[in-house]
N, C-alpha and C positions, 0 to 999 in steps of 0.2 A: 717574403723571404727571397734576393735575387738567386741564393744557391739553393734551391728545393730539391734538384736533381744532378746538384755537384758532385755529391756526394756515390752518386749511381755512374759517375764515369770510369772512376779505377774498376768498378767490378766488370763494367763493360767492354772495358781495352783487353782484362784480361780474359775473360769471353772470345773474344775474336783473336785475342794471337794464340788460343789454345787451339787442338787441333786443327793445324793447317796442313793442308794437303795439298793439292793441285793447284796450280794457279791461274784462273780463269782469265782469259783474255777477250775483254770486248771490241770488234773492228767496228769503227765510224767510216765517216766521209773522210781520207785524208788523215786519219788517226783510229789509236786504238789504243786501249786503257789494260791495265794487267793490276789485276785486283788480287782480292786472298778469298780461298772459299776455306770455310768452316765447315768441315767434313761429317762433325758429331751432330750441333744443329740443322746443317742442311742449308747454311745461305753465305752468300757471298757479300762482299763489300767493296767498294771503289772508295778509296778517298784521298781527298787533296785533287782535286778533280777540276781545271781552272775553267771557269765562262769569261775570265776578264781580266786584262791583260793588268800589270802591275800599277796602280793608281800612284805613283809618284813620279819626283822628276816635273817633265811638263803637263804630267796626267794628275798629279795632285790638285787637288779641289776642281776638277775635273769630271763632266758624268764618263762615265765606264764604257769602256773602249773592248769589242769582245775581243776575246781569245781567240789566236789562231796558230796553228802549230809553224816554227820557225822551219822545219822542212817535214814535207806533205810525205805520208808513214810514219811519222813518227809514233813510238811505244810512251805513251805515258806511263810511269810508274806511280803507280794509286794503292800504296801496300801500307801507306802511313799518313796519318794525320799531319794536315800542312797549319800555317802560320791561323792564328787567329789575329783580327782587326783590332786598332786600339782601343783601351777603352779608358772613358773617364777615369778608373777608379782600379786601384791595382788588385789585384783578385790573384797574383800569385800563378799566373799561366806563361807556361815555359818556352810556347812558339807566341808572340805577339808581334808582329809587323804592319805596315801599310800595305805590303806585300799579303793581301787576301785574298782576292776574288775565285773565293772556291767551292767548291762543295763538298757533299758527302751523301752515297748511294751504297744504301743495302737493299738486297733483292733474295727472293726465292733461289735456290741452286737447279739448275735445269729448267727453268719454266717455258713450257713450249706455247705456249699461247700466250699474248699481248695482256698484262694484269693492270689494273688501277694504280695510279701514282697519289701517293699523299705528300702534302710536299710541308716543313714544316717553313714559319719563322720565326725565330728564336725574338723572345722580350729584351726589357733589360730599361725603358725607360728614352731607350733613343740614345743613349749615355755608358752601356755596355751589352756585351754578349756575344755567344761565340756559339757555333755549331757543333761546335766537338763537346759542350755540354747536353747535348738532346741527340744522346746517340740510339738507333732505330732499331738496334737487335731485337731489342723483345717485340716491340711491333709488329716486326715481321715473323719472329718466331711465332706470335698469337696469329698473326693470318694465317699460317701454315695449319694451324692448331685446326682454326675456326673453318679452314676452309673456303675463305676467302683471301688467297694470296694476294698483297700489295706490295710493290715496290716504297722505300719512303727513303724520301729527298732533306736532304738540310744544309743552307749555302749558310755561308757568310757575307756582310754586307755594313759598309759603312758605319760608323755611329759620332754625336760627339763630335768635335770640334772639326773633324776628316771626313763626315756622310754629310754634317747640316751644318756649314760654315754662315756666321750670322751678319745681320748688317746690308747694308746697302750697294757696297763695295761688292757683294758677294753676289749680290743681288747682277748690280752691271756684268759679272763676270760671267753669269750664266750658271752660277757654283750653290745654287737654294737645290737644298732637298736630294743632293745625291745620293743618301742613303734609303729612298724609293727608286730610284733610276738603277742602283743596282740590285736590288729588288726586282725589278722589271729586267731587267739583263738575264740574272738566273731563271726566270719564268721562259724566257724566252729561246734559251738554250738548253732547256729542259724538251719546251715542243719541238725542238729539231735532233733532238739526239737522244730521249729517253728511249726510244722505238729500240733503240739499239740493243741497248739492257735487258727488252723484254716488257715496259710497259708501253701502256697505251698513250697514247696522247689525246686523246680524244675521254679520255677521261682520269684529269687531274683536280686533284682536290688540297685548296689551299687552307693552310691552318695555321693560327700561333693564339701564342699567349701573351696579354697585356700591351705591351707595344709592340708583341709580335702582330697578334690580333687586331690591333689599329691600324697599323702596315696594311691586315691583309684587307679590313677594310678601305684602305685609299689605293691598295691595287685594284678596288671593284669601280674607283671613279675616274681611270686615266682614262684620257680620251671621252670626257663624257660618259663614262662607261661602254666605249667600243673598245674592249679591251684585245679583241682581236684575235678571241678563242684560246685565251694562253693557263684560263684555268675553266673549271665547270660547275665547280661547288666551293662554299665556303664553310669554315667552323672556326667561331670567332671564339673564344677562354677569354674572360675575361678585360675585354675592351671592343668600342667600335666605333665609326668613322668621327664618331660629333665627341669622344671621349676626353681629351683634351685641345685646351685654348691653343688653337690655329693663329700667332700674329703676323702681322705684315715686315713684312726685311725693315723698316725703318721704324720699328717698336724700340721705346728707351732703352729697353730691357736688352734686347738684341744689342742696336747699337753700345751700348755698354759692355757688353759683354767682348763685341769687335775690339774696343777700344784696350781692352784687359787683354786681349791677345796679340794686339800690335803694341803694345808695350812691351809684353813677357818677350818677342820677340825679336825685340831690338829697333821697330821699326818705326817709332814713334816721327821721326826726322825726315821718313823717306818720301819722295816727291809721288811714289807709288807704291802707296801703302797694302794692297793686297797683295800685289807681286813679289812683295819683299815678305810678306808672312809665307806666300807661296814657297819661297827659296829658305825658308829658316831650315835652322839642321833640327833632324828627323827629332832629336831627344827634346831640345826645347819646345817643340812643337807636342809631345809629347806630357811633359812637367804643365804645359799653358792647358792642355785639353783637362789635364787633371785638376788643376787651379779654377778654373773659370767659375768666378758667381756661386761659390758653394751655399750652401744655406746656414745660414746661423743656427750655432748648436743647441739652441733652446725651443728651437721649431722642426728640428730633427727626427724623424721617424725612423726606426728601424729597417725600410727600405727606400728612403728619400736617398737621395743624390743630386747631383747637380745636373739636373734636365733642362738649364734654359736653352741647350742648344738642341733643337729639333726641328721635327716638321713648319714650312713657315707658310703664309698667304702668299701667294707671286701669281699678278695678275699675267694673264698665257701661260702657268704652268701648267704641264699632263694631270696633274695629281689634284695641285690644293688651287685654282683658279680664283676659288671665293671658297666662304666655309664651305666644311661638308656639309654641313645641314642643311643648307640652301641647294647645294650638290644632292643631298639626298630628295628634300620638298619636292625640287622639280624635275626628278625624275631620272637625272643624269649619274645615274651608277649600272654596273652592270647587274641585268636582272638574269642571278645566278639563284636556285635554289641555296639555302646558310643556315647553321644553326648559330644561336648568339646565345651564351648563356655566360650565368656570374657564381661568384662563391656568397654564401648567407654574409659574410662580414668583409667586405671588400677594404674597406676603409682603414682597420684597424694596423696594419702596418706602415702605415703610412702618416701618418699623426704621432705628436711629440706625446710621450708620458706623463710630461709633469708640469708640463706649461699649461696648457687650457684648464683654466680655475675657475675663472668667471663669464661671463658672456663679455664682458669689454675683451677679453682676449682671445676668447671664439672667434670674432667679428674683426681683431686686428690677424688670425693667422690668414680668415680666409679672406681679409683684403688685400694682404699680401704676400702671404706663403703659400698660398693654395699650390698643391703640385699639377696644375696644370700646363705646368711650362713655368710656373714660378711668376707669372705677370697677373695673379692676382684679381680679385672685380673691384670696379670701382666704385661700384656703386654702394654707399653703405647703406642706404634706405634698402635697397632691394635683398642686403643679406640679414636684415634686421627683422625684416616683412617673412624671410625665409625660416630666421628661428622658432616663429611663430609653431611653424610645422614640427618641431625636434624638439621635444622637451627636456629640460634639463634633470629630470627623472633618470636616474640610473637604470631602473627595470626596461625603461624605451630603447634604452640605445643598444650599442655593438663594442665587443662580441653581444649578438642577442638570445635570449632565453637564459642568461645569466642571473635573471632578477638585480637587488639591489648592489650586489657584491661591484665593486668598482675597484676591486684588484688591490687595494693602496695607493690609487694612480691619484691623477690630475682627476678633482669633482667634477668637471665636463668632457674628462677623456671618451666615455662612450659617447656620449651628446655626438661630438666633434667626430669621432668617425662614423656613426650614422649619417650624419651629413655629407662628408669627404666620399663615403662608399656612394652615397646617391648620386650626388654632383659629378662622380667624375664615370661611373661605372652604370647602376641602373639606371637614370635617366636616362644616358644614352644608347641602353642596348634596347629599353623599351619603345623609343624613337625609334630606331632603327626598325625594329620588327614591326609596328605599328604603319611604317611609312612602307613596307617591303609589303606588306599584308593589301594596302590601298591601292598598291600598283600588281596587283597579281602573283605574287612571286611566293613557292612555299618556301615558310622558314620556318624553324621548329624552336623553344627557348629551352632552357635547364636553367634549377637553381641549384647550386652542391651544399645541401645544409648539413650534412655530418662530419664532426671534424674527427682526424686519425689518432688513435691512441697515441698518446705520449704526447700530443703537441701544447705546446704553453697553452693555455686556458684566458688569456689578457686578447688573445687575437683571433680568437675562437676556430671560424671555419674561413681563413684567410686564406688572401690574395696568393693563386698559386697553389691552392692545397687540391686539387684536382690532377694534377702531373703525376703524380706517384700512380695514378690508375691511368690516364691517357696512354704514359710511357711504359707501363707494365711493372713498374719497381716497386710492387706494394712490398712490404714487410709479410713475409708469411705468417709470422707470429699472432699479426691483429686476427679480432674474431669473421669468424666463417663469412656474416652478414657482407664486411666489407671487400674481404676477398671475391664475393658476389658480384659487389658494386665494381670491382674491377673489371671482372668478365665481362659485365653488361656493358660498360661505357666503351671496353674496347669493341664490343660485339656491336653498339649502334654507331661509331665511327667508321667502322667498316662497310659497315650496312651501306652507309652515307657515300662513301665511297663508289662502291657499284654501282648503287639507284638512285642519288641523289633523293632517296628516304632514309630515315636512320630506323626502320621500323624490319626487322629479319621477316624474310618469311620461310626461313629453314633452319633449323638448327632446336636449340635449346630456347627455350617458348619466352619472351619479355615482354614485360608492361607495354602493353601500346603508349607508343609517344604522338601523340596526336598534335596536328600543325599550331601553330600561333593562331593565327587567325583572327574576327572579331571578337571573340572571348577572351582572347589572351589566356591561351592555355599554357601551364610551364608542365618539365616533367621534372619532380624532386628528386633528387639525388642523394642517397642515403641508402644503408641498410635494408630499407623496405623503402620500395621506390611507388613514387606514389606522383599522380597529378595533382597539379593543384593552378591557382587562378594566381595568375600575374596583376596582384591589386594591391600589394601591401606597399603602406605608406602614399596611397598615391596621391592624396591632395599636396604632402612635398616634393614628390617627383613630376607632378602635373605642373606646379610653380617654378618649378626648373626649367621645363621640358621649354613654356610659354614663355621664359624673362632673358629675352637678350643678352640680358648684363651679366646672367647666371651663367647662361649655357653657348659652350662654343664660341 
């Protein structure tokens, strides 16, 4: 669902313009920010906060250029939400510009001593999302609660035809992967100026969801993983570094995709074809990023979109060198303490209803529709070899513990997102920990198997149904058990925060969450929280992890 907690921003906004009082002003180096504090709750807020100077003009497809105030004292005004980035896909948001590079910072009100920074970054597929949907008040409100005050952070950053411009052309220009460079921007203007606000820098803790979470895993392999102390912990939701297909700037796919945006742009004739995509006007450039390569609507998922443009291979790049997984093998990420955890049904938004019938068209999505970036494996021996492991048994697949019931959908719709959630989600969070475990590093897993009263029943405990407790916007109405589960997940978040353990050792008494490790321990996420052993399914996630052609 890409709006899980869309719907939590009107109540949010108007949360924060209700009792304002004083207006807190934070002095920097050379600047200083005038935010709103919230006199009833107790916390303040900066936003529209820039680290990076306006990416258009000669800065378009462009890595991020920081911000620096045009005369030294200057008063930022951070009382309102600034522009969000474009995105693939119109979502109906009221500030949307190229004009982004900002943030957004809520804090405790008075905090005299230096607190933990959570910093988020928002999903969205690489193809949209905005920071003003993952707004921090309750966050912070529960620190205050629990006792453990945190600052938390949420920028804006590239996506989409303006963060991962594709092609070879983009490749010379130096223009792959800008929307991790500004990703690294905000990281990096957070260690020089969060001190300010009142947190620590010395202890930041990086977080997202889906492609947030994949982000934050390839912020742990810049530099080799000499990330150069800009975070301390990680908490992956749902994706991680090997989760989707990494291709190289001169992939069909790519170049095709270049081709469909120098045409929408007019530049098909020009003797210099990126330059002239460079200078198209803002709106065309706009209509192209929303056109590009959509996916045929018979392969359509409920949160598919047009993700061919994203993270790419670039040999000397910070980030994606070679795959991650090779990045992971040998050793070259930052060995930060992380937790990496998934939803029971990862797959099921993601896969079409009514097309996967039979196994010939199981085998033609995931040759060619796989939402790994949309390029597909090629190899059909090897996804053939794969169905072996997913039987076309309804009671097997996902949503699971559904038994036979198969919704009225497509007769291999669960098959097909069992496999989708393994291939793109658990295989590679169990690599991940698996390879973090062999190189010394704690990491702790979670699976979220209870799904929220009221949610469709065809998607069960889907992609994303964990934010409603991360961000604190449960529905009060649900029963007591998960109103629980909310307290607990925000209570070992913050845990995580302070100690880089998610295990309290004050407060209100929780399940011990005991590390990964070689038993491959998870903690279940439910109602009644419980351990359990990270083994299911794994002769098909084991055939993933080992086949090339499958994975990464």
């Amino acid at each position: 669902m890409p709006s899980t907690l869309w719907s939590s921003v009107t109540l949010a906004l108007a949360a924060v313009s209700s009792a304002r009082a004083t207006s807190p002003i934070v002095k920097g180096s050379n600047v200083s920010w005038l935010g709103v504090r919230n006199s009833t709750a107790n916390y303040d807020y900066f936003f529209n906060v820039p680290f990076g100077q306006a990416p258009v003009g000669s800065l378009r497809f462009k890595p991020p250029v920081e911000w620096s105030p045009d005369t030294p004292g200057v008063t930022v005004n951070a009382t309102a939400y600034g522009n969000s980035c474009e995105e693939g896909i119109d979502r109906g948001l009221s500030q949307i510009s190229e004009d982004c590079l900002n943030l957004n910072i809520w804090r405790p009100s008075g905090i005299t001593e230096k607190v933990p920074v959570l910093v988020w970054i928002y999903g969205g597929g690489f193809y949209f999302g905005a920071a003003v949907g993952y707004p921090g008040d309750q966050i912070v409100v529960s620190s205050m609660r629990l006792g453990k005050p945190v600052i938390y952070v949420a920028f804006n950053y590239r996506t989409g035809l303006f963060g991962f411009p594709p092609g070879q052309d983009a490749a010379a220009a130096g223009a792959l992967n800008l929307g991790l460079k500004d990703q690294r921007l905000a990281l990096e203007w957070i260690q020089k100026n969060i001190g300010y606000f009142g947190g620590d820098p010395t202890k930041v803790t990086l977080f997202g969801e889906s492609a947030g979470a994949i982000s934050t895993g390839y912020q742990s392999l810049y530099n080799g993983g000499d990330i150069g102390g800009v975070f301390h912990g990680m908490i992956l939701e749902s994706g991680s570094p090997s989760s989707v297909n990494v291709a190289p700037a001169n992939d069909p796919v790519l170049e095709s995709a270049y081709a469909f945006v120098v045409n929408a742009t007019g530049c098909s004739n020009s003797t210099q074809k990126f330059e002239c995509v460079r200078n198209a006007p803002a709106n065309v450039l706009r209509q192209a990023n929303r056109d590009v390569i959509l996916p045929p609507a018979e392969w359509m998922g409920v949160d598919q979109g047009p993700v061919v443009l994203g993270p790419v291979l670039a040999p000397g790049d910070v980030f994606l060198p070679e795959l991650p997984s090779q990045s992971l093998r040998a050793g070259r990420f930052a060995k930060v303490p992380f937790i990496n955890g998934d939803e029971l049904d990862e797959g099921t938004v993601f896969t079409n209803e009514t097309t996967p019938e039979t196994d010939e068209l199981v085998i033609e999505w995931l040759t060619k529709q796989i939402p790994g970036l949309y390029f597909g494996i090629n190899n059909v021996t090897a996804v053939k070899e794969l169905l072996k492991f997913y039987p076309a048994d309804p009671a097997a697949g996902s949503p699971y513990n559904t038994g036979n019931d198969t919704f009225g959908l497509a007769a291999q719709f669960k098959r097909l997102n069992s496999i989708v959630g393994d291939l793109i989600f658990h295989a590679a969070r169990r690599d991940h920990l698996r390879i973090a475990t062999q190189f010394g590093v704690d990491a702790w897993s979670y699976h979220h198997t209870e799904a929220v009263p009221g949610a469709d029943a065809k998607y069960g405990v889907y992609h994303g149904a964990e934010l409603v407790f991360v961000f604190q916007v449960v529905d009060p109405s649900v029963p007591q058990g998960l109103l629980d589960l909310g307290e607990a997940v925000i209570d070992y978040w913050l845990t995580f925060a302070y100690t880089l353990n998610p295990n309290p050792t004050s407060g209100t008494a929780r399940p011990y969450w005991p590390k990964y490790g070689t038993n491959q321990t998870s903690l279940g996420l439910a109602s009644n929280i419980t351990i359990e052993s990270d083994t299911f399914r794994s002769e098909g996630i084991d055939f993933i992890i080992n086949s090339p052609s499958l994975y990464n």
